[in-house]
N, C-alpha and C positions, 0 to 999 in steps of 0.2 A: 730562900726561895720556898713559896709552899707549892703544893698540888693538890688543887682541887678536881675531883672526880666532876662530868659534867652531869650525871647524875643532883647534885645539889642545886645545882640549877637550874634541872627541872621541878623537881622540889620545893623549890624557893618558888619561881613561878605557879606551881600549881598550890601553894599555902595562900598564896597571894590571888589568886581567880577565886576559889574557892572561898576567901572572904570578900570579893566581891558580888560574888553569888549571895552569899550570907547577909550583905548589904540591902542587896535589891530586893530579898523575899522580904525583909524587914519593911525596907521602906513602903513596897508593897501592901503588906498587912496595915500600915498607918492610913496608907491612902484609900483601902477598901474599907476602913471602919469611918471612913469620912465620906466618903461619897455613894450618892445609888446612880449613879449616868455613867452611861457604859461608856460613853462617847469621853468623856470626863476623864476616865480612866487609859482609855488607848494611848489619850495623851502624853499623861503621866508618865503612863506603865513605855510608851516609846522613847521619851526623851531618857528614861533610866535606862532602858537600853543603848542608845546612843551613847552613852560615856563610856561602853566597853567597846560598841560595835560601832563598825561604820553603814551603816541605814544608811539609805537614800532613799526608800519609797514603800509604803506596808498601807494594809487594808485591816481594817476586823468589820469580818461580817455574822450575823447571829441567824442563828435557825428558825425560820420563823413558828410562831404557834403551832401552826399544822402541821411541823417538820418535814415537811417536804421542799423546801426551796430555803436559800441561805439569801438575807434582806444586808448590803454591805451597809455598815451606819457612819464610819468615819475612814477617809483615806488620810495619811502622813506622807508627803513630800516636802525632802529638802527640811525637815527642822519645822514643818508648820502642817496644821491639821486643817481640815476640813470637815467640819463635825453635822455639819445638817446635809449630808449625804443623806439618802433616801433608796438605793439602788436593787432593785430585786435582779438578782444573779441569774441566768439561762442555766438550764439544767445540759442542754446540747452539747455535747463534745467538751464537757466540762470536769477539767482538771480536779477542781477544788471539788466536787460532787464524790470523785473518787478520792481524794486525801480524808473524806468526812468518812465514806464509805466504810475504809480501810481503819482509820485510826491511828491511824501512824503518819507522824511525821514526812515530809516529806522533800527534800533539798535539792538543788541541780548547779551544777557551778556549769551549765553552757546554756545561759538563757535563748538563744538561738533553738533549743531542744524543747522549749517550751509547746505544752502540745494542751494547753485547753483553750476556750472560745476565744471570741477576740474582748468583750466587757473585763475577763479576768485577767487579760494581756494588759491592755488598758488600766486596771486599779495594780498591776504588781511590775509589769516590764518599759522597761526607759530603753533609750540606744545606747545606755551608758551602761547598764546594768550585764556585769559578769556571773550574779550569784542568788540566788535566791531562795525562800525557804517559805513552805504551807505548813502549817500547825494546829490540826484539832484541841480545841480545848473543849475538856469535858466535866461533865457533871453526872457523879451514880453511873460511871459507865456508859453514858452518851452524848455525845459529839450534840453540845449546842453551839458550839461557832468557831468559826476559822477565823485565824492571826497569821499574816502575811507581813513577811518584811522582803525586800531586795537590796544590793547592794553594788557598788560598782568594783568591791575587791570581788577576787576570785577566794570562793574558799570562806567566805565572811561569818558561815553560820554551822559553824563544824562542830562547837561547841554547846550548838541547841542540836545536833543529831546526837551526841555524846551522854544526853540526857543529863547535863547540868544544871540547866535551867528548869529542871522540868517542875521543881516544889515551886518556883514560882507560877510557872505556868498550869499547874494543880490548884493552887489558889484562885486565879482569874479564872479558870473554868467554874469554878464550886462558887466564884460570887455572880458568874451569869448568868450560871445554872439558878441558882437563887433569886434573880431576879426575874427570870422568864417566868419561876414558878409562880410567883409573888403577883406576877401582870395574870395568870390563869387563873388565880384561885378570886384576883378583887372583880 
């Protein structure tokens, strides 16, 4: 008979995330040296999270020029995108305005506690939805766009507050940071 301490298996598991993570920034990086569409990308960049997470419903919206108002460019539900979205975001009693504000992260596992308008209700909350997460991503220190996921577990996104994802999510920032620049300087 042996004994295993359950220490190792946390251990085991966390060697095991963590080259998951290692996977995703990778694949990541292949897919931002191939493409310039942001929209292109959400996609990608969603379904690679899908194979750890259970997603049900996410947004990425980008800051527009003038940085004042976030324009949403693609919604994800259910495994399928919507990519010629077009949406300028309400500044009014708006959620996402403060997760840009602040810069931080920001999670809820009682989507019933959801407290911004009803347009971002609409791109992040279902009747199914237990869990959900807003995410600045940035570039040089400012928030060009927000990454929205929901989900129907409870609890689904514990490991984007844990800040394991976040070298991936450092990359997607710095390539839309890069291409906002890119649209202001042609």
């Amino acid at each position: 008979m042996s004994w295993r301490d359950d220490r190792d298996d946390i251990d085991l598991d966390r060697r095991g995330y963590v080259g998951a993570v290692e996977q995703l920034t990778a694949d990541l990086d292949r897919l931002l040296e191939n493409s310039n569409d942001p929209r292109t990308v959400f996609t990608a960049f969603s379904r690679m999270l899908l194979q750890e997470f259970e997603i049900q419903k996410g947004f990425l919206a980008l800051r527009e020029g003038d940085q004042t108002r976030f324009l949403a460019i693609a919604a994800w539900r259910n495994g399928k995108t919507r990519k010629n979205l077009s949406l300028r975001l309400p500044t009014v009693s708006s959620l996402f305005e403060k997760v840009a504000e602040s810069g931080q992260i920001y999670s809820e596992n009682f989507a019933d506690l959801f407290d911004g308008n009803f347009i971002e209700r609409q791109l992040l909350i279902d009747e199914s939805t237990a869990s959900f997460m807003l995410r600045p991503l940035k570039h040089e220190a400012i928030v060009v766009a927000l990454l929205g996921y929901s989900s129907d577990v409870p609890e689904a996104f514990v490991a984007f507050e844990e800040g394991l994802l976040d070298p991936a999510f450092d990359r997607l920032g710095a390539f839309l940071g890069r291409l906002q620049t890119d649209q202001v300087e042609v």
